[in-house]
C-alpha positions in Angstrom: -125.0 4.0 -17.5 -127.2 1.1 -16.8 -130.5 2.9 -18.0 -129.0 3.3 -21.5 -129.4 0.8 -24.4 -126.6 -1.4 -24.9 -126.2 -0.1 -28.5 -126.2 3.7 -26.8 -123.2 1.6 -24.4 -120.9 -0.1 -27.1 -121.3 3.4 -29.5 -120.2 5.4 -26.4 -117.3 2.9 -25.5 -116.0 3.2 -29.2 -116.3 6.6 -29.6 -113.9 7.3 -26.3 -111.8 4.3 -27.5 -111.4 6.4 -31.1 -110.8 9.6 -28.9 -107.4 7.3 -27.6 -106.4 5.8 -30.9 -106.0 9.4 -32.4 -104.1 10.8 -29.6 -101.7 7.5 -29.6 -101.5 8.2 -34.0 -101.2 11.9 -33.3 -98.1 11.2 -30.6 -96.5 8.7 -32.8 -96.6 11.1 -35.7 -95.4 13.9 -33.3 -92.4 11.8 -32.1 -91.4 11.4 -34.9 -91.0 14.6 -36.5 -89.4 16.3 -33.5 -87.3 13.4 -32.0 -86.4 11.4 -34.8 -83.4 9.8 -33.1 -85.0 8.9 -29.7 -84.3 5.4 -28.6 -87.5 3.2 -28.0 -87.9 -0.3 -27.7 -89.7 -0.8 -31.0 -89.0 0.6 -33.9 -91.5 1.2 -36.6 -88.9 0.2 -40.2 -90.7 3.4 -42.1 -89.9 6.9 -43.1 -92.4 10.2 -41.9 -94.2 9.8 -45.1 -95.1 6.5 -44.8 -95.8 6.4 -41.4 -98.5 9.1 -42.1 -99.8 7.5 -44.4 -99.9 4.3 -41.9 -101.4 6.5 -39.2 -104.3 8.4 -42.0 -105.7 5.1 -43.1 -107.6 3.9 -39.7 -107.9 7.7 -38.3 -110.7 8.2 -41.2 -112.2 5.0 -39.8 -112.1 6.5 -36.6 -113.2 9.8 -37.6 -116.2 7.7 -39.7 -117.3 6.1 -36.0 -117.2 9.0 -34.1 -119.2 11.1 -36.7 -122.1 8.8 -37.0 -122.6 8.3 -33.2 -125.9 10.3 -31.6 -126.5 13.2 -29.7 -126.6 10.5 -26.6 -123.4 8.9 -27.2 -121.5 12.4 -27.5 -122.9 13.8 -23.9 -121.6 10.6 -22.3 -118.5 10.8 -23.9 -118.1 14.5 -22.8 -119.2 13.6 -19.2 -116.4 10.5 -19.3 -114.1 12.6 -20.5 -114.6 15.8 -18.4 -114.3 13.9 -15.1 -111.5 11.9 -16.4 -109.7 15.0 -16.8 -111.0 16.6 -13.7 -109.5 13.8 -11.5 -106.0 13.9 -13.7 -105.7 17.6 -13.2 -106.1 17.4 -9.5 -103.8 14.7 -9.3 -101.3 16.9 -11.5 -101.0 20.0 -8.5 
């Protein structure tokens, strides 16, 4: 990573942090439709509609970052993420 621009560094660090932020929107979504009544230690006061709506507003953000980033910043983010799940899938067996 060091032989990369710091721009090419902080676009590559957003886009994998945007790659989190959707899977945490898409679980909290998720949970909520199929287990409504689970107990968790914070509840969010709002119905599936409006917590969609909650969860749509900063995923176009997201979506905006991680559409404008370059040809460099997606290849790092592939290689980050390909080993990252490499490693969890072997520690998984």
């Amino acid at each position: 990573m060091s032989f990369f621009s710091f721009d090419i560094i902080v676009a590559a660090a957003n886009f994998l942090y945007s790659l989190g932020m959707l899977l945490e929107f898409a679980a909290f979504v998720w949970l909520r439709v199929k287990h409504p009544g689970l107990t968790r230690p914070y509840r969010v006061p709002a119905r599936l509609p409006a917590a969609v709506v909650l969860c749509l507003v900063p995923s176009a953000f997201l979506v905006f970052v991680m559409a404008i980033a370059g040809w460099k910043v997606y290849a790092i983010s592939a290689a980050f993420t390909a080993a990252c799940a490499d490693s969890c899938v072997g520690l998984c067996r």
